[in-house]
C-alpha positions as a Markdown table, in Angstrom:
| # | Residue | x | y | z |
|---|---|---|---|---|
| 1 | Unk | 0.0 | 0.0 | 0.0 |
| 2 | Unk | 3.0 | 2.2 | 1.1 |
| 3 | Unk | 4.4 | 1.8 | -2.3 |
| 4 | Unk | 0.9 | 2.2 | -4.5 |
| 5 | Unk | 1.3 | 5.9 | -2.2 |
| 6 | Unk | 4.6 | 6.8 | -3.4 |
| 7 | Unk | 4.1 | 5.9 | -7.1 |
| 8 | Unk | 1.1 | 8.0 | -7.0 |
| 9 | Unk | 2.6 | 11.1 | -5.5 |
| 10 | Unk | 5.6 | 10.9 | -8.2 |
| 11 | Unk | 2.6 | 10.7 | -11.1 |
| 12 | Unk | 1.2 | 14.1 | -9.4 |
| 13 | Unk | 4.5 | 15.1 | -9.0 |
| 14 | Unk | 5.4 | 14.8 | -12.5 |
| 15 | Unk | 2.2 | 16.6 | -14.2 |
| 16 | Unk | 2.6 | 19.6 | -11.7 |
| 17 | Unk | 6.1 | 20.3 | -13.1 |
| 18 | Unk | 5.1 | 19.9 | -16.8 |
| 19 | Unk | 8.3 | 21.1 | -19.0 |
| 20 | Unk | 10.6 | 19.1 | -16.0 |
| 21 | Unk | 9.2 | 16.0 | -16.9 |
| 22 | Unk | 12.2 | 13.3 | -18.0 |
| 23 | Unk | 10.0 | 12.3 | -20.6 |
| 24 | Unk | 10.1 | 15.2 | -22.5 |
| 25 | Unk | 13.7 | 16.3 | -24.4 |
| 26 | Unk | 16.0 | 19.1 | -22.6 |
| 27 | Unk | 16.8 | 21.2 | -26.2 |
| 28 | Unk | 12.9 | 21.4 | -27.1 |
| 29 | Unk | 12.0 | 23.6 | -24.2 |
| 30 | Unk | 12.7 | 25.0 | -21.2 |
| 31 | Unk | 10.8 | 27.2 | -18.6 |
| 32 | Unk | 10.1 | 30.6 | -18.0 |
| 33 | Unk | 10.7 | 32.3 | -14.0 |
| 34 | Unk | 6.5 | 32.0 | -14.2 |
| 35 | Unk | 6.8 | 28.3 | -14.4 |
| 36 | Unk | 5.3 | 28.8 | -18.5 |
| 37 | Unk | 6.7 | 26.4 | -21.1 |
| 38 | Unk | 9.0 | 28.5 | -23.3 |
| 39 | Unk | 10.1 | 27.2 | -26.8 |
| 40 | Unk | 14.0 | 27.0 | -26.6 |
| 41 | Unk | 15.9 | 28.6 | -29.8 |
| 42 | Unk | 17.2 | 26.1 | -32.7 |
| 43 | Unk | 19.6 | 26.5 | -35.1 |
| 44 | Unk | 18.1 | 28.0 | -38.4 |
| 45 | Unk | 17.6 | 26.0 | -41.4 |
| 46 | Unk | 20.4 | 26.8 | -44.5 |
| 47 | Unk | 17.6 | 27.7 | -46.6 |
| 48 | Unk | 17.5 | 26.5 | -50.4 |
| 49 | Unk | 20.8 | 24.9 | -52.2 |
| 50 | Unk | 22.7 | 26.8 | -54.3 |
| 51 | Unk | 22.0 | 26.3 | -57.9 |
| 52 | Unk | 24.8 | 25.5 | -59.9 |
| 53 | Unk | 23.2 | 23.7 | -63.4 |
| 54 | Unk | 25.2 | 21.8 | -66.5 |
| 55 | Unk | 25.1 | 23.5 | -69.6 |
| 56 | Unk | 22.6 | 20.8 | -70.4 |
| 57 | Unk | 20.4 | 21.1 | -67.8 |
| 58 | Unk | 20.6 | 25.3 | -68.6 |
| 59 | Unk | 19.2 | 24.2 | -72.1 |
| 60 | Unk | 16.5 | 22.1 | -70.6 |
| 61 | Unk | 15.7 | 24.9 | -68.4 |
| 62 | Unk | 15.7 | 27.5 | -71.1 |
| 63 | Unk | 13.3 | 24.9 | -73.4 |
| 64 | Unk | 10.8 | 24.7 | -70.7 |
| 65 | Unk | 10.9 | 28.3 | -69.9 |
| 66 | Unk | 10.2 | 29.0 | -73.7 |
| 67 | Unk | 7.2 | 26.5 | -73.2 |
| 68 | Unk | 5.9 | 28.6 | -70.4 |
| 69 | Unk | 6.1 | 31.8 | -72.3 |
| 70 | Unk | 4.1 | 29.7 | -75.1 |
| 71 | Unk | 1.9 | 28.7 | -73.2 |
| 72 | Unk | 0.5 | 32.2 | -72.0 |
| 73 | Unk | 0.8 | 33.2 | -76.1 |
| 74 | Unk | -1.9 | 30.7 | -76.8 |
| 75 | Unk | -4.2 | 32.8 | -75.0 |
| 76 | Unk | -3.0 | 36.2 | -75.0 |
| 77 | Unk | -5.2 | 38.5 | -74.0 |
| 78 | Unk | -4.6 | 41.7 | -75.8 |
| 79 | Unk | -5.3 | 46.0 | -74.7 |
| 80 | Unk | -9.1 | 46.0 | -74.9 |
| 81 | Unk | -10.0 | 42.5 | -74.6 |
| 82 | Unk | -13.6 | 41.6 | -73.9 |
| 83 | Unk | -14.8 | 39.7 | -70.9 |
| 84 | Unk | -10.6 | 39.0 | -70.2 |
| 85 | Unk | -9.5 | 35.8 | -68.9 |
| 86 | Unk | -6.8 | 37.3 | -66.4 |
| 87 | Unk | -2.9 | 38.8 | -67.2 |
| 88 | Unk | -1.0 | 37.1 | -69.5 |
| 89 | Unk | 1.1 | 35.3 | -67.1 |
| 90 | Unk | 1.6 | 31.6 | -67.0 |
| 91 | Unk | 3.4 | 28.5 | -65.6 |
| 92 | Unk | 4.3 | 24.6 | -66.7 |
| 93 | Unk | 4.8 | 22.1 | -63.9 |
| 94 | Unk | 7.9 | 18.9 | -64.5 |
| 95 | Unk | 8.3 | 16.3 | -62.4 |
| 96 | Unk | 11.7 | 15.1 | -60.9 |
| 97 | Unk | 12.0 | 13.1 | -64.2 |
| 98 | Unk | 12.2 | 16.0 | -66.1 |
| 99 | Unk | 8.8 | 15.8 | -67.5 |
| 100 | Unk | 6.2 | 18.5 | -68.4 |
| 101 | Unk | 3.0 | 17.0 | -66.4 |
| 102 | Unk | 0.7 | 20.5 | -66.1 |
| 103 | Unk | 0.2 | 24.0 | -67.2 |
| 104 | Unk | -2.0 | 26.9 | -66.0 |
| 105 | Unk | -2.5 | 30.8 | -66.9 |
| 106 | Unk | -3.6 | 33.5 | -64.7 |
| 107 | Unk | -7.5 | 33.5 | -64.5 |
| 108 | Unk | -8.4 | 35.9 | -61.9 |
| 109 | Unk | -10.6 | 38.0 | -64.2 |
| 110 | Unk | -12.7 | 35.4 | -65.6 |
| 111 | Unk | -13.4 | 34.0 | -61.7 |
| 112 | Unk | -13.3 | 37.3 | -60.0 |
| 113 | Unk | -10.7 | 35.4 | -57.6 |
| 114 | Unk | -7.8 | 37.5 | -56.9 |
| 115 | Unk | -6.2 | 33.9 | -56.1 |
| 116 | Unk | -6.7 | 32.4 | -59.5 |
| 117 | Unk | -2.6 | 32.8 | -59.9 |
| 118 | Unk | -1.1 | 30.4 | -62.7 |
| 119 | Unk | 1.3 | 29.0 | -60.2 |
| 120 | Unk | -1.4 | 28.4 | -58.0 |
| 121 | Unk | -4.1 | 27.2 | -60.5 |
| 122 | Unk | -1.3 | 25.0 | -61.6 |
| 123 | Unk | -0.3 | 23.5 | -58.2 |
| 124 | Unk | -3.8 | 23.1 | -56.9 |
| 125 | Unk | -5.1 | 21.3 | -60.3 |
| 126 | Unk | -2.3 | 19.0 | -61.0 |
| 127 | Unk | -2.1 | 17.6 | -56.9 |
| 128 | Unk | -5.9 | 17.3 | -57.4 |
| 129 | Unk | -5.9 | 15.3 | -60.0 |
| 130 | Unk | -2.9 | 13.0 | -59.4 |
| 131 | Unk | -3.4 | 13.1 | -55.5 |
| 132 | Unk | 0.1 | 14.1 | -55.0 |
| 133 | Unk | 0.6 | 15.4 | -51.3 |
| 134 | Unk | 3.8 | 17.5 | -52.3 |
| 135 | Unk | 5.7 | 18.5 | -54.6 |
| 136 | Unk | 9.1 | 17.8 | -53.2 |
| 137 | Unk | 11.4 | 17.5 | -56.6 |
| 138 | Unk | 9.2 | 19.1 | -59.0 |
| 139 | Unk | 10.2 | 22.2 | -60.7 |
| 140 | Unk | 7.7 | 24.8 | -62.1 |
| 141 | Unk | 8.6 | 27.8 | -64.8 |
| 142 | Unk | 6.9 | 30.3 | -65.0 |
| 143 | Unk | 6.9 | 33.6 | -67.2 |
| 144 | Unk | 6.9 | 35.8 | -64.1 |
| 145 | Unk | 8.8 | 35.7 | -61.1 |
| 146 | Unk | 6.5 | 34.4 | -58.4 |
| 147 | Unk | 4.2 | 36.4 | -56.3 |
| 148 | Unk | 4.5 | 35.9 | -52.2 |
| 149 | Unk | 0.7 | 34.3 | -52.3 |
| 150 | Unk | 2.5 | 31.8 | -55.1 |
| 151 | Unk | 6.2 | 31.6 | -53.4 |
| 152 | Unk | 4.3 | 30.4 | -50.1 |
| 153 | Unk | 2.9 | 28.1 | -51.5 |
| 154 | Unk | 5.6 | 26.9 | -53.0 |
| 155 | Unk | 7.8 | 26.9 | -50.3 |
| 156 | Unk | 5.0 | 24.7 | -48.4 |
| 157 | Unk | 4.7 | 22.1 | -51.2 |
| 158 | Unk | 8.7 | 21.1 | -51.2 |
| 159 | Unk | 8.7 | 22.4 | -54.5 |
| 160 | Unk | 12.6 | 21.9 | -55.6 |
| 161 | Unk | 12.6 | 24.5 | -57.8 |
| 162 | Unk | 11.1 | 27.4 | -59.6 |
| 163 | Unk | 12.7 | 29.3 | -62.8 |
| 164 | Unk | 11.1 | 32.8 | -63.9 |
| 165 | Unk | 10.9 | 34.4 | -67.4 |
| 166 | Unk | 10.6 | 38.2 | -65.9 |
| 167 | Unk | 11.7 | 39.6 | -62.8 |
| 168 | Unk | 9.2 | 42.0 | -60.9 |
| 169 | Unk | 10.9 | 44.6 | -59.3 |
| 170 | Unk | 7.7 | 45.2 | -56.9 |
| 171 | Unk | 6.2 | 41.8 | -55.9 |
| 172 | Unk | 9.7 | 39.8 | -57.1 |
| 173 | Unk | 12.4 | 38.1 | -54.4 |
| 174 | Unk | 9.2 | 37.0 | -52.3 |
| 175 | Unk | 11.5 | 33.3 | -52.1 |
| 176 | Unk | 14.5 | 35.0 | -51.7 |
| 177 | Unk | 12.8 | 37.5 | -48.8 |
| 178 | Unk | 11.2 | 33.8 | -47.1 |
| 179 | Unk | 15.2 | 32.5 | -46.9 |
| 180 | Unk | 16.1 | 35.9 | -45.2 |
| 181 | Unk | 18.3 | 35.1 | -42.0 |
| 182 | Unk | 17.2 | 38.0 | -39.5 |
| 183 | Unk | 18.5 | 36.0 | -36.0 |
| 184 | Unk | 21.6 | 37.8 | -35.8 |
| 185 | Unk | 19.8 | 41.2 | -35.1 |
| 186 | Unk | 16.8 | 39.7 | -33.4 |
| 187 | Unk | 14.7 | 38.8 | -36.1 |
| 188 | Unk | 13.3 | 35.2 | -37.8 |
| 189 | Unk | 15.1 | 32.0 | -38.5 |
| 190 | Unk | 14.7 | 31.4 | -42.8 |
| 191 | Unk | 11.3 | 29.7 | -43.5 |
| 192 | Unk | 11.8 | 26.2 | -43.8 |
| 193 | Unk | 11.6 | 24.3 | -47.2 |
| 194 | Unk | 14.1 | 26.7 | -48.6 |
| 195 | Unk | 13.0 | 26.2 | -52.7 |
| 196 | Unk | 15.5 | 27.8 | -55.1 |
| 197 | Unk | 14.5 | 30.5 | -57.5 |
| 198 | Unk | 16.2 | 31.9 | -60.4 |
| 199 | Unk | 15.5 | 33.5 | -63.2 |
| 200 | Unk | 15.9 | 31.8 | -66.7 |
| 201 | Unk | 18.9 | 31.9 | -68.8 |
| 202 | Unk | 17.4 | 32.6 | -72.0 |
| 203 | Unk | 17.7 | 35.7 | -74.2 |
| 204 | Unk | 14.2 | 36.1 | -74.3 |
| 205 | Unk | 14.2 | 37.3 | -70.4 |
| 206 | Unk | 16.7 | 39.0 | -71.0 |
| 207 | Unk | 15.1 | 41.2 | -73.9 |
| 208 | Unk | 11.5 | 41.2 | -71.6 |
| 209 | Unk | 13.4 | 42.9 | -68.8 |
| 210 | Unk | 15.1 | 45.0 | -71.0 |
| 211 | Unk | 11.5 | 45.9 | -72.6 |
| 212 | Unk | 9.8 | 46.4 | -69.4 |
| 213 | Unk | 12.9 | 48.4 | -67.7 |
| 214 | Unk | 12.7 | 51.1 | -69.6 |
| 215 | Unk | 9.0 | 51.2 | -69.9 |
| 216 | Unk | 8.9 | 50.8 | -66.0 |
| 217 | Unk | 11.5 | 53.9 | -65.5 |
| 218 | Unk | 9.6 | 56.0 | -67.9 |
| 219 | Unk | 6.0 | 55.8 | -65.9 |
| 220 | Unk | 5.0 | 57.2 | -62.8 |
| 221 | Unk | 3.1 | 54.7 | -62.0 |
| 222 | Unk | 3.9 | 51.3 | -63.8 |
| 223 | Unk | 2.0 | 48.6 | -64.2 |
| 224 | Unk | 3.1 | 45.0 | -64.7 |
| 225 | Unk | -0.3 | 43.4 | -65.8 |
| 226 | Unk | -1.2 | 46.2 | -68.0 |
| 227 | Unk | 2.4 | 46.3 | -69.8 |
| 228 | Unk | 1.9 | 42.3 | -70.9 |
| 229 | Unk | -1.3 | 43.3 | -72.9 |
| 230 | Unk | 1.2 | 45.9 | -74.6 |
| 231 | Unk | 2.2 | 44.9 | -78.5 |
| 232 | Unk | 5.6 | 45.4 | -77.4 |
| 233 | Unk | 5.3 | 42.7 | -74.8 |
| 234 | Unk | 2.9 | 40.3 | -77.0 |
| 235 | Unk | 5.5 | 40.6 | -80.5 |
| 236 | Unk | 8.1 | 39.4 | -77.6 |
| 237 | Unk | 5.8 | 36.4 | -76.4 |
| 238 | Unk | 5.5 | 35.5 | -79.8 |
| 239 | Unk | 9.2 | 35.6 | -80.6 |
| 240 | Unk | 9.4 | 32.8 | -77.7 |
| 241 | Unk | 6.5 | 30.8 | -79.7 |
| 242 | Unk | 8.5 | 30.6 | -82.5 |
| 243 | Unk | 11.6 | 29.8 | -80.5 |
| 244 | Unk | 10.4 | 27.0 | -79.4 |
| 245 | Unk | 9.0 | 25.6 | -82.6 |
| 246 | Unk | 12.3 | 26.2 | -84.4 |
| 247 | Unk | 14.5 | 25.0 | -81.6 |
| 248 | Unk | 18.1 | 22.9 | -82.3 |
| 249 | Unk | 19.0 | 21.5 | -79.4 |
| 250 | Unk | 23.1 | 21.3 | -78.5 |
| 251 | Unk | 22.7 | 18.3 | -76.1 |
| 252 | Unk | 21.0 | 15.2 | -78.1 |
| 253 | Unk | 20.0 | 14.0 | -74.2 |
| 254 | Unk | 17.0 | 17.0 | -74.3 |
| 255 | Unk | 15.7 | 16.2 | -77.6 |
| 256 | Unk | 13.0 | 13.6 | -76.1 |
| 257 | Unk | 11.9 | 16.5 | -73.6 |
| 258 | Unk | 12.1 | 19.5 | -76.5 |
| 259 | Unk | 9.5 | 17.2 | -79.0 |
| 260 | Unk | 7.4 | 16.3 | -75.7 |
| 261 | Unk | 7.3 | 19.6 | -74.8 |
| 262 | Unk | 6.6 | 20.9 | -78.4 |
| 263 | Unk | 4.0 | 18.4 | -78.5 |
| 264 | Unk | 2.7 | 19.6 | -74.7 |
| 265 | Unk | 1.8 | 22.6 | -76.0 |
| 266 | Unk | -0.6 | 21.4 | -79.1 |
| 267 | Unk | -2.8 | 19.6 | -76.5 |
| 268 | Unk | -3.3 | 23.1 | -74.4 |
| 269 | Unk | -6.5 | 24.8 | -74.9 |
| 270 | Unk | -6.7 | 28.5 | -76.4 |
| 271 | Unk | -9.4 | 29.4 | -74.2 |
| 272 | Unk | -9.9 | 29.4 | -70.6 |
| 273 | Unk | -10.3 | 26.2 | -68.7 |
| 274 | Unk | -12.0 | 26.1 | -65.8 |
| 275 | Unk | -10.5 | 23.8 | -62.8 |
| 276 | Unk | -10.7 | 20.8 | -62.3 |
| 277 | Unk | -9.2 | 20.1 | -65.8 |
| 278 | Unk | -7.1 | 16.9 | -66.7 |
| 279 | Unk | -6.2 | 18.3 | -70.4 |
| 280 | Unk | -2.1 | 18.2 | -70.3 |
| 281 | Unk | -2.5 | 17.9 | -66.7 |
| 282 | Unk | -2.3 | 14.6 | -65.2 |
C-alpha cells in the first residue's frame, strides 16, 4: 500500500512540473521564472541549395521556360479585350524526371478570384488530380517571377525548384525574402523548405526585362499586368513561340523532352479552362 502511495505522489508530482518532466527532451523547451513552457531557440535552417546547373540542364531549363512563355501566347489576352480571362502570365509544372506533367494561366478576371494565380491554379489542379501530397522534386517555370501568395505556396509544397521568365521589381524576391536570415539582429530563422529561385537563362528574359525596364522607368506609375497586354510585350511572347517551334537543341540527351514539350503545347487549350481540368494535366 506504502508503495501504491509513493508511485502516485511521483505521477502528481510529474504533471505539476510539466516542461521538468524526463519524458520530455531538454533542447525542445525549457521554462520561464512564471513556471510557463518557453520554446527554446534552434539552429536556423540553410535555406534553399545553391544552384549550380550543367550547360545541359541550362538548355533544358531555357526549353521549358520558352514553353511557359508559349503557353501564356496561346491565349494572350490583348489591350481591350472583352470579358478577359486574367494577365498574360503563365506557368508549366515537370516532375523530378524532367517531364512536363501541367500548365496553368492567370485566371483571376474570368473568376473574380484575386487567387486564380497560374502557379497556384497549376499547383492546386495538378495535386488534385494525381493526389500528389507534395511536390518535393518538382520544378515549375513560370513567365513571371512568383508572387509571395504563389512563393508560399511553394515553399509549403517542397517544391525543388522554380525558374522565372521576368523579374518584378515590386512583388519579385518573395522566395528570396522567405530565406532571409534576421536572428543575428533579433529577427526570424529562414522559412523552412528553402526552394530555389532563379531567373531563366534565356535571351528572351533577358530582352523582356530590358523591354519592361525602360517602360517601368519611364511611368510614374507602372504597371506590370497592364504592360503584358502591350504589343511590345505580345510581338516578344511570340518571338518565344516561335523559338520554341524552331529550336536545335546542343545536347542530343534533351531532344525527347524539347519534341514532348513541343507536343505539350498542341494539346493546351486556347481558351480558358476552368479547374478541375485533366487536359495536359495529369
Amino acid at each position: 500500500m506504502r508503495l501504491s502511495r509513493m508511485l502516485g505522489v511521483f505521477v502528481v508530482l510529474a504533471l505539476l512540473t510539466g516542461c521538468k518532466t524526463t519524458s520530455m527532451p531538454a533542447a525542445a523547451a525549457t521554462e520561464s521564472a512564471s513556471g510557463t513552457c518557453v520554446f527554446t531557440s534552434k539552429p536556423c535552417d540553410s535555406g534553399s541549395p545553391a544552384y549550380n546547373p550543367t550547360a545541359q540542364q541550362v538548355e533544358l531549363d531555357n526549353i521549358y521556360t520558352l514553353l511557359a512563355y508559349a503557353v501564356v501566347y496561346k491565349n494572350w489576352q490583348a489591350q481591350g479585350t472583352t470579358n478577359p480571362r486574367g494577365y498574360n502570365i503563365g506557368s508549366v509544372l515537370v516532375d523530378p524526371q524532367n517531364n512536363v506533367v501541367c500548365w496553368a494561366v492567370n485566371s483571376v478576371d474570368v473568376t473574380s478570384n484575386g487567387t486564380q494565380h497560374g502557379e497556384v491554379r497549376l499547383m492546386t489542379n495538378y495535386q488534385s488530380n494525381t493526389k500528389t501530397f507534395n511536390l518535393k522534386g518538382y520544378a515549375v517555370y513560370t513567365s513571371l517571377e512568383p508572387c509571395a501568395m504563389c512563393s508560399g505556396m511553394m515553399t509549403m509544397q517542397a517544391l525543388y525548384k522554380t525558374i522565372f521568365g521576368q523579374r518584378d521589381p515590386d512583388f519579385g524576391d518573395a522566395i528570396q525574402r522567405l530565406e532571409l536570415n534576421s536572428k543575428a539582429s533579433g529577427g526570424y530563422c529562414p522559412y523552412p523548405r528553402g526552394v530555389i529561385s532563379v531567373e531563366s537563362q534565356t535571351p528572351t528574359a533577358a530582352a523582356i526585362d530590358q523591354a519592361y525596364c525602360q517602360y517601368y522607368n519611364s511611368t510614374s506609375t507602372p504597371s506590370l499586368t497592364q504592360w503584358l497586354t502591350t504589343p511590345e510585350a505580345q510581338a516578344l511572347y511570340a518571338a518565344a513561340n516561335n523559338q520554341l517551334a524552331q529550336y536545335q537543341v546542343q545536347y542530343s540527351a534533351n531532344q525527347p523532352f524539347l519534341t514532348a514539350a513541343q507536343q505539350f503545347l498542341t494539346g493546351v487549350p486556347s481558351v480558358y479552362t476552368p479547374i478541375p481540368y485533366t487536359t495536359n494535366c495529369n
